[in-house]
ROKE-87116 format. One line per field, with one value per residue: residue in one letter; x negated, z, y of N, C-alpha, C in turn. Coordinates in nm, 2 decimals, padded with zeros to 4 digits. Last residue first. Example, Ala and Ser with C-alpha at 12.3 -4.5 7.8 and 13.67 -1.06 7.14 Angstrom:
REM residues 2
r: c(s,a)
nx: c(-01.28,-01.32)
nz: c(00.71,00.78)
ny: c(-00.22,-00.57)
cax: c(-01.37,-01.23)
caz: c(00.71,00.78)
cay: c(-00.11,-00.45)
cx: c(-01.29,-01.32)
cz: c(00.79,00.78)
cy: c(00.00,-00.33)
REM end
This chain:
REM residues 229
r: c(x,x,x,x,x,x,x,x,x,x,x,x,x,x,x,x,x,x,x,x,x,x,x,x,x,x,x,x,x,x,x,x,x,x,x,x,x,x,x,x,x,x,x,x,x,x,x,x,x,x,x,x,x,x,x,x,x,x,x,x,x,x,x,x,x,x,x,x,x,x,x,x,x,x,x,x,x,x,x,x,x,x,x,x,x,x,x,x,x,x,x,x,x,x,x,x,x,x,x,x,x,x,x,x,x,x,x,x,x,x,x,x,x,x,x,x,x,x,x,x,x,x,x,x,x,x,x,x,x,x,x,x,x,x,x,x,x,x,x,x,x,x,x,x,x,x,x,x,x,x,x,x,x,x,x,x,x,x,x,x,x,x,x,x,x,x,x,x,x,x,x,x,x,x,x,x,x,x,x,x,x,x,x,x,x,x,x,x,x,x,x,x,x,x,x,x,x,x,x,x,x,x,x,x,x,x,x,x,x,x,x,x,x,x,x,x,x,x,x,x,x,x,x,x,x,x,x,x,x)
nx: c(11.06,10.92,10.85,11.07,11.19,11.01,10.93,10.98,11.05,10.91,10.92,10.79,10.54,10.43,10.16,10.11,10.01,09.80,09.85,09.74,09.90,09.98,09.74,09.85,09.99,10.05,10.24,10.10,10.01,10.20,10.33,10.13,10.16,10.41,10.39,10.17,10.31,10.50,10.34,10.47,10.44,10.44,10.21,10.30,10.17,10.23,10.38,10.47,10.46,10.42,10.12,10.23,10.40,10.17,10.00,10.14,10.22,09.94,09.90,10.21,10.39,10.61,10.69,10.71,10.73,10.62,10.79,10.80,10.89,11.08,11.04,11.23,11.49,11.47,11.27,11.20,11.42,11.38,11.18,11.30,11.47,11.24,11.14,11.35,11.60,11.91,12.04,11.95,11.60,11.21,11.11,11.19,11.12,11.15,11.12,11.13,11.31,11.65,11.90,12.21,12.40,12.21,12.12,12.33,12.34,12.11,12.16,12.36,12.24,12.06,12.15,12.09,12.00,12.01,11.84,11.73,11.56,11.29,11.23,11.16,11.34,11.37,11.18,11.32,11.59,11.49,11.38,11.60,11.76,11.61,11.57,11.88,11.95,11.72,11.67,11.64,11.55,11.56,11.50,11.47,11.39,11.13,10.85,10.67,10.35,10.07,09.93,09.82,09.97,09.92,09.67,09.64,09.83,09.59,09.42,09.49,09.57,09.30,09.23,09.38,09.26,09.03,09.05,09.18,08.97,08.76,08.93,08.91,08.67,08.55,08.74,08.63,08.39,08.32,08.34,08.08,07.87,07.78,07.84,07.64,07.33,07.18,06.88,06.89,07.01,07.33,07.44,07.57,07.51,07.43,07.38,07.33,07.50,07.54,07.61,07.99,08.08,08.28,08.47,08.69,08.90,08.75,08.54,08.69,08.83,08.60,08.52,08.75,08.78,08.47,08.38,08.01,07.78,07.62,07.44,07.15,06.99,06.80,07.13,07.27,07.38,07.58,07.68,07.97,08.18,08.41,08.57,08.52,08.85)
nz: c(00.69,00.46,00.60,00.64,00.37,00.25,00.31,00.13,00.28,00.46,00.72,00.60,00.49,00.48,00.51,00.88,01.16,01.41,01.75,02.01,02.22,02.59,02.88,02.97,03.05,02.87,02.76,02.57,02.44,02.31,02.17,01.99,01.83,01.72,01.67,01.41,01.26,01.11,01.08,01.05,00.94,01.26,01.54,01.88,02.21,02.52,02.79,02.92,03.14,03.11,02.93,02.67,02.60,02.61,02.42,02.18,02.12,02.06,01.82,01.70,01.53,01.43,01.37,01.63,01.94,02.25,02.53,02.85,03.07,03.42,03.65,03.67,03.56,03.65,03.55,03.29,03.14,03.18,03.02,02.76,02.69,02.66,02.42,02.24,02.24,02.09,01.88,01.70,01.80,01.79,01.93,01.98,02.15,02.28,02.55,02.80,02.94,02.98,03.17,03.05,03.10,03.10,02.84,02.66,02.73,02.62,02.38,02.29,02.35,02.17,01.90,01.78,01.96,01.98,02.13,02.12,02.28,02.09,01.94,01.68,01.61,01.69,01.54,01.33,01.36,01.48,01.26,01.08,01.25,01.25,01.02,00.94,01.14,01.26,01.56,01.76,02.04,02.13,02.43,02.45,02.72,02.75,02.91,03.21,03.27,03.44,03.68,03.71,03.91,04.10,04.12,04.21,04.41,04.61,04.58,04.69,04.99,05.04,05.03,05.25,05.46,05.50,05.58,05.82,05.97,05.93,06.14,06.36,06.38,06.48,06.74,06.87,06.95,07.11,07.38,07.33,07.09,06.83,06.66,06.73,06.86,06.99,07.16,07.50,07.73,07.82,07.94,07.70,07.36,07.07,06.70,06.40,06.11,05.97,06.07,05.98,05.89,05.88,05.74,05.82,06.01,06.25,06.25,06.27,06.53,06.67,06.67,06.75,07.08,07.11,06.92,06.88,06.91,06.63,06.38,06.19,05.94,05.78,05.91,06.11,06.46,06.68,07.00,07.17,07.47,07.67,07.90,08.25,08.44)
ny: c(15.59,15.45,15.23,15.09,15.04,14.86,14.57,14.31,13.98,13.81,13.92,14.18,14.35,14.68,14.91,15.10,15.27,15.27,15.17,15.19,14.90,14.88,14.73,14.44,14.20,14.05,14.17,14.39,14.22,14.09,14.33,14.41,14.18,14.25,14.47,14.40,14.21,14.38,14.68,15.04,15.40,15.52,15.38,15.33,15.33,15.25,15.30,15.59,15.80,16.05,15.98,15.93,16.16,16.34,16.19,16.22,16.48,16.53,16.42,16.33,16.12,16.09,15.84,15.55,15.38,15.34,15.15,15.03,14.79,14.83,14.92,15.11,15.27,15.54,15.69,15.56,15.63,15.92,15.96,15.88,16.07,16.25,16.18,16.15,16.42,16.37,16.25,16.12,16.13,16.06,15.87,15.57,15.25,14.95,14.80,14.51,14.45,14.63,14.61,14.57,14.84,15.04,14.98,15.04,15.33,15.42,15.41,15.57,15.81,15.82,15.58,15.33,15.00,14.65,14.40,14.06,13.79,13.59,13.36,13.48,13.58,13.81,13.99,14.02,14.10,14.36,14.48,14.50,14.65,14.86,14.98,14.98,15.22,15.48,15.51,15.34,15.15,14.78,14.59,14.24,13.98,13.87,13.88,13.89,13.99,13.89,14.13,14.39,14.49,14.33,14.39,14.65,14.70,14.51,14.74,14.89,14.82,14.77,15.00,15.11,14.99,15.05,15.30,15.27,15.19,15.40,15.58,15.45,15.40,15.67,15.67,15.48,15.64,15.81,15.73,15.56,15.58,15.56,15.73,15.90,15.88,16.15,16.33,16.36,16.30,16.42,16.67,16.83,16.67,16.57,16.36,16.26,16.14,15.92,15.72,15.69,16.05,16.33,16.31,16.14,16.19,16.11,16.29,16.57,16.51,16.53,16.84,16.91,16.86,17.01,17.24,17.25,17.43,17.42,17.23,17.21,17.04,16.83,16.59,16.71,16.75,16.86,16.96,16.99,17.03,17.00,17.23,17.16,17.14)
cax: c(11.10,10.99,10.75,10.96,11.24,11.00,10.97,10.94,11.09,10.91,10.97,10.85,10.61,10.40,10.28,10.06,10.14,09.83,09.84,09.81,09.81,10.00,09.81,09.72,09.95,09.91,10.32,10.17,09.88,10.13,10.43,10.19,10.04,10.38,10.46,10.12,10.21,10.57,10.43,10.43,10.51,10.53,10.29,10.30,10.26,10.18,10.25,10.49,10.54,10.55,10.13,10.17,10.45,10.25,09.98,10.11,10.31,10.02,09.80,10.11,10.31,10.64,10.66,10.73,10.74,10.66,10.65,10.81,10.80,11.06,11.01,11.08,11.45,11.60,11.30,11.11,11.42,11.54,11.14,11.11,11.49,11.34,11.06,11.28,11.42,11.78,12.13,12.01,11.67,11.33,11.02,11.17,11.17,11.06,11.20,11.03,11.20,11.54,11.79,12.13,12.43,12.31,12.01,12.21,12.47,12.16,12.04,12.41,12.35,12.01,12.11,12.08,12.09,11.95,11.95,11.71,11.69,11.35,11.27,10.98,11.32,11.52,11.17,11.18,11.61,11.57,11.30,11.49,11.82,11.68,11.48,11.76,11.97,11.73,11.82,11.59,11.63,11.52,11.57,11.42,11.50,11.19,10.96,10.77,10.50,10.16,09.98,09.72,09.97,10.04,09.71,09.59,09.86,09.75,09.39,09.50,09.69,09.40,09.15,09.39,09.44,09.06,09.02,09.22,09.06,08.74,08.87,09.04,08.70,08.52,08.76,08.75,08.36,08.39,08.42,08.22,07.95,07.70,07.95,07.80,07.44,07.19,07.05,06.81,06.88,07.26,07.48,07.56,07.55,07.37,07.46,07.29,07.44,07.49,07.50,07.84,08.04,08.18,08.42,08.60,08.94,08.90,08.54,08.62,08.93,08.68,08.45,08.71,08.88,08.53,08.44,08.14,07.88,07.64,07.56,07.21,07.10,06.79,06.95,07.28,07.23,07.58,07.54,07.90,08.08,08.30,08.61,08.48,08.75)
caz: c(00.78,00.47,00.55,00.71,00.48,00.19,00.44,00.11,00.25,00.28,00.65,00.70,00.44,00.50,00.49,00.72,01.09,01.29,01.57,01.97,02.13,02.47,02.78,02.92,03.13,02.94,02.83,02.73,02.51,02.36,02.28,02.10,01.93,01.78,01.68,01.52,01.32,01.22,01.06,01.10,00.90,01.19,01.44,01.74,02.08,02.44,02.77,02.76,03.16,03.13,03.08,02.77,02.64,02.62,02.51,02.21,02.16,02.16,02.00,01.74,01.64,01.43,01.31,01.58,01.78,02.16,02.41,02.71,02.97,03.24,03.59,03.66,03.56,03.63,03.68,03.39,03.17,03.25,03.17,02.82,02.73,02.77,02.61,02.31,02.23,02.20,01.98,01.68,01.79,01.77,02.01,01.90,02.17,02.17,02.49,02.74,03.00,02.95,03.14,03.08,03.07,03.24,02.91,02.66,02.74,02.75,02.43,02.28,02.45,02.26,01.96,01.71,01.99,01.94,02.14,02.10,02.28,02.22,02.04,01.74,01.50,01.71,01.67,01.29,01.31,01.54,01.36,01.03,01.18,01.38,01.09,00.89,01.11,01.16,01.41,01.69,02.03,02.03,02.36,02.41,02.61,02.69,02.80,03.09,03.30,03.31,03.63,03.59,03.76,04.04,04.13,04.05,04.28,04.54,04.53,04.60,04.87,05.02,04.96,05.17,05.47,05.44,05.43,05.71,05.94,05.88,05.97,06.30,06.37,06.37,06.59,06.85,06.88,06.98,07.37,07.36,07.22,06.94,06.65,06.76,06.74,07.03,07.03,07.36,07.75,07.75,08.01,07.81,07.44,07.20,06.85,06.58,06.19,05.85,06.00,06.08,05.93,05.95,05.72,05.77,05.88,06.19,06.27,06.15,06.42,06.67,06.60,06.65,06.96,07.10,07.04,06.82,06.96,06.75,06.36,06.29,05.95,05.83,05.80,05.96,06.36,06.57,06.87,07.10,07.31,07.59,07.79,08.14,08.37)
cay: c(15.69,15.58,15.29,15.16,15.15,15.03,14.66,14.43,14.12,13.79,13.76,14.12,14.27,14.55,14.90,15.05,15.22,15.36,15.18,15.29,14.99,14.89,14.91,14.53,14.37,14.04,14.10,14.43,14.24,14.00,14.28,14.52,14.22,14.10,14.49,14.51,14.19,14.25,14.55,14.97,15.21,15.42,15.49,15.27,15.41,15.23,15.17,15.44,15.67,16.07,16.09,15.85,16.02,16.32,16.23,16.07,16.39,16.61,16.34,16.41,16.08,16.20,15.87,15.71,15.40,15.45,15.15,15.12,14.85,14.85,14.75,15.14,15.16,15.46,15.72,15.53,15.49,15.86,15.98,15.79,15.89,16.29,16.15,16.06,16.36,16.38,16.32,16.23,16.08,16.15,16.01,15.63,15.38,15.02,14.89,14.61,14.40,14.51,14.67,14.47,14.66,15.00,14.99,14.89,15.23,15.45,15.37,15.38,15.75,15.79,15.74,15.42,15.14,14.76,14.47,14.19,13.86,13.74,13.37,13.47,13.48,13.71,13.94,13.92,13.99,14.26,14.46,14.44,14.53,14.80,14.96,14.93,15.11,15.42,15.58,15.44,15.25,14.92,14.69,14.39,14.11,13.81,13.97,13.78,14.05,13.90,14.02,14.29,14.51,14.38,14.23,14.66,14.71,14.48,14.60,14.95,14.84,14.63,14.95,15.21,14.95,14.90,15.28,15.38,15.10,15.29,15.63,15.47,15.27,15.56,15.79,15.47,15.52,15.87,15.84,15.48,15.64,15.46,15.56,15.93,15.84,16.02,16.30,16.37,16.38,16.37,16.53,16.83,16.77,16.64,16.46,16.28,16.23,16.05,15.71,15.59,15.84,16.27,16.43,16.04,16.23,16.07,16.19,16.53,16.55,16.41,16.71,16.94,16.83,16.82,17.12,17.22,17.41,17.38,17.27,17.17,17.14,16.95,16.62,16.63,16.71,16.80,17.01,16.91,17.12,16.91,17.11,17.15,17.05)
cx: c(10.96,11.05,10.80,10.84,11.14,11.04,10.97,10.99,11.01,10.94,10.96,10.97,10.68,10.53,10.26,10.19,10.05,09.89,09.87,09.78,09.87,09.91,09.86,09.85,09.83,09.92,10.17,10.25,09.99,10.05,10.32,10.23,10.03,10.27,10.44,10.23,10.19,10.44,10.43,10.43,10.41,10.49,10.38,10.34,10.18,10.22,10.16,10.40,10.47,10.59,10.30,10.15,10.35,10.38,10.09,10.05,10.31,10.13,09.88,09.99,10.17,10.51,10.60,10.66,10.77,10.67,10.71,10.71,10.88,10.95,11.04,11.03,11.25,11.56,11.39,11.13,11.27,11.47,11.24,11.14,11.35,11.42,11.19,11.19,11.36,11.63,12.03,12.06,11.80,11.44,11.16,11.19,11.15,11.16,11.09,11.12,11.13,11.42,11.69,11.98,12.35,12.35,12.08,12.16,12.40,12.27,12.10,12.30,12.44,12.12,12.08,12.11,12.06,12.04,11.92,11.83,11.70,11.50,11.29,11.08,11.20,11.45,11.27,11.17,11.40,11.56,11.34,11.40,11.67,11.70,11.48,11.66,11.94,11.79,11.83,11.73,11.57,11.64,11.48,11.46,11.43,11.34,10.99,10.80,10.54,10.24,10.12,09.84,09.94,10.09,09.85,09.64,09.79,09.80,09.52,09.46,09.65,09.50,09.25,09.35,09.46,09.23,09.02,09.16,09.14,08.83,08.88,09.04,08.82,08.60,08.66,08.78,08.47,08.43,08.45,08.29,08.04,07.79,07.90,07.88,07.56,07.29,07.03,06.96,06.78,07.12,07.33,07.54,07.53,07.48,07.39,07.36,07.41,07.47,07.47,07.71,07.96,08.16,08.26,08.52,08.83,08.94,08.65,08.55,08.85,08.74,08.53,08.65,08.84,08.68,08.51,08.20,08.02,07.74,07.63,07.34,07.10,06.89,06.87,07.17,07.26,07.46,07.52,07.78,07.94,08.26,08.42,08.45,08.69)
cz: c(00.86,00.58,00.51,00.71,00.58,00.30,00.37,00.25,00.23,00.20,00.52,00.65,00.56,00.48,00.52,00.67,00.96,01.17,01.51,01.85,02.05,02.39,02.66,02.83,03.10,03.07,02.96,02.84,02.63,02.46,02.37,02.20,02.02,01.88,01.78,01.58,01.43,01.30,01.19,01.08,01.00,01.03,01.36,01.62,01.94,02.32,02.61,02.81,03.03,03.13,03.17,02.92,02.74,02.69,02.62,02.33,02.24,02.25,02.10,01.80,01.64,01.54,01.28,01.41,01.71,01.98,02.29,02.61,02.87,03.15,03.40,03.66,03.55,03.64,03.71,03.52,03.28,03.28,03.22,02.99,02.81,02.77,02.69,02.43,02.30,02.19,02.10,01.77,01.75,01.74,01.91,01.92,02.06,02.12,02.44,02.60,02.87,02.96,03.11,03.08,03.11,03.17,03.06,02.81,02.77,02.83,02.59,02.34,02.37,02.38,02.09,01.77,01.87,01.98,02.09,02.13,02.27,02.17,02.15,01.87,01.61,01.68,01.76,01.47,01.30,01.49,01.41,01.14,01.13,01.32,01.18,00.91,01.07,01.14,01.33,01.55,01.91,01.98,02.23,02.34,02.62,02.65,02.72,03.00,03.18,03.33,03.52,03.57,03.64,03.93,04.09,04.05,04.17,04.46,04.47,04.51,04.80,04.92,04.93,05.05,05.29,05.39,05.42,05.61,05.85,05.85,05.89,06.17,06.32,06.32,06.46,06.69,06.82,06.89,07.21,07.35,07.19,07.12,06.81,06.76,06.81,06.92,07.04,07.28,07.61,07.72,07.92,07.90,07.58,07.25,06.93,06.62,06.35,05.96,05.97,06.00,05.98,05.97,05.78,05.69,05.80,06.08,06.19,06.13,06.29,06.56,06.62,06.59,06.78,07.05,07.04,06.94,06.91,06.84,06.53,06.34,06.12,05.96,05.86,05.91,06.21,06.45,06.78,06.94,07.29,07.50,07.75,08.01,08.26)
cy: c(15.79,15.65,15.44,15.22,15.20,15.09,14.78,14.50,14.23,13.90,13.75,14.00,14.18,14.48,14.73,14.93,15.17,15.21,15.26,15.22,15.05,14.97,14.86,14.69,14.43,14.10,14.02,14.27,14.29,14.10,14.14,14.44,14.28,14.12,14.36,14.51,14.27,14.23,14.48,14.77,15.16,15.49,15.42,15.36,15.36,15.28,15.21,15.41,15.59,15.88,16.06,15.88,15.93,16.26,16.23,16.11,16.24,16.55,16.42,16.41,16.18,16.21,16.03,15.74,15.51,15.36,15.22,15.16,14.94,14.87,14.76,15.01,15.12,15.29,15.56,15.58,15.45,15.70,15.92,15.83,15.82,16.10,16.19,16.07,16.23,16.35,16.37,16.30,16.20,16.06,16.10,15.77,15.48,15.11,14.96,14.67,14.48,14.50,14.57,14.52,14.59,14.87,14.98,14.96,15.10,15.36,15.32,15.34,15.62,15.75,15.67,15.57,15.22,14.91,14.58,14.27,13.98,13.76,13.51,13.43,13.41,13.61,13.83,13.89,13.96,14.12,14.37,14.38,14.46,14.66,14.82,14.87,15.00,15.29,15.53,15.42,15.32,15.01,14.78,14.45,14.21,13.91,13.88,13.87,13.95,13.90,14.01,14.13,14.45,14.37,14.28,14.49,14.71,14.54,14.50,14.82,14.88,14.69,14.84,15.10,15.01,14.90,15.15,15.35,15.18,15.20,15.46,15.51,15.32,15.46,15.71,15.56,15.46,15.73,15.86,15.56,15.61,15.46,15.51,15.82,15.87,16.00,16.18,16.33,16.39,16.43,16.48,16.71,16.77,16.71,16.45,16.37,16.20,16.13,15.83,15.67,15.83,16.10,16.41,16.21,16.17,16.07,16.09,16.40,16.53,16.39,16.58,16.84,16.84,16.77,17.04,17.16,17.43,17.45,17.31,17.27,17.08,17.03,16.73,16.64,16.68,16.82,16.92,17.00,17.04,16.96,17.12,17.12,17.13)
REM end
């Protein structure tokens, strides 16, 4: 049998003898659509559309249904994502005791179940106990770098929000992190406010915000500590 060589038209251009495994295979791959060109080959007494032939007309439809399947699941993860995630436990990992204790007790107070860690392997411990629904992470620690915690709790537990606090907050670093997983990064001082807002917009499913820290007053308390780390 005489394989099938096809003269393909695009605007100006004409492109010829292509064979018919070929042009199918650019049909498929969506290289070639409805519309953008005429064909001729043996048999046929002028160009004629390619969707229009029952022989190619299948290789359209396989492109096409390839990109509804492609558009649905990209629709479902942005419905995914856009939908408001609970938080209700939340881990903080950072050194400073103080910090911990201060944070804990205003967020305890607003109804969340806090848990705090001071390195990164009491981090790590909380986190096989009871992984929680969103974790305010600190970029240094005594025992490790906080991205390297950022990538474990986003290989490990990927329903997790994470959200940077730092003080040590580079664009390099904030980059970074952002690239390797966080929702969002908080310089430090930081107050109960931006901390509250952080946790409303991600529980939205919106990006955490980046703040620039300022000082402030938590339940009535002078916050100095956070302002000094």
């Amino acid at each position: 049998m005489q394989e099938i060589k096809w003269d393909i038209r695009r605007g100006a251009e004409i492109y010829r003898v292509i064979y018919d495994p070929r042009f199918k295979s650019w049909i498929a791959t969506g290289k070639i659509k409805r519309g953008e060109t005429m064909v001729w080959r043996s048999g046929f007494s002028g160009w004629r559309k390619p969707e229009e032939l029952p022989e190619l007309a299948s290789f359209f439809e396989h492109w096409e249904k390839q990109q509804l399947r492609r558009i649905k699941r990209k629709k479902l993860q942005v419905s995914v994502l856009s939908q408001p995630k609970p938080i209700k436990n939340i881990l903080i990992i950072d050194d400073e005791k103080d910090l911990c204790l201060l944070l804990s007790d205003a967020l305890s107070v607003k109804g969340y179940h806090v848990a705090t860690a001071n390195t990164k392997r009491e981090g790590m411990v909380c986190l096989k106990k009871t992984p929680p629904d969103l974790v305010f992470l600190d970029l240094k620690l005594p025992d490790g770098d906080g991205i390297n915690v950022l990538s474990v709790i986003r290989r490990l537990y990927p329903q997790t929000i994470v959200n940077i606090i730092s003080a040590y907050g580079s664009e390099e670093r904030k980059a970074e992190a952002m690239q390797k997983g966080a929702r969002g990064f908080i310089d430090k001082p930081f107050t109960e406010s931006d901390i509250l807002k952080c946790i409303r917009r991600l529980r939205g499913g919106k990006k955490g915000v980046n703040l620039k820290g300022r000082k402030s007053k938590v339940k009535g308390r002078k916050s100095k500590i956070w302002s000094d780390l």
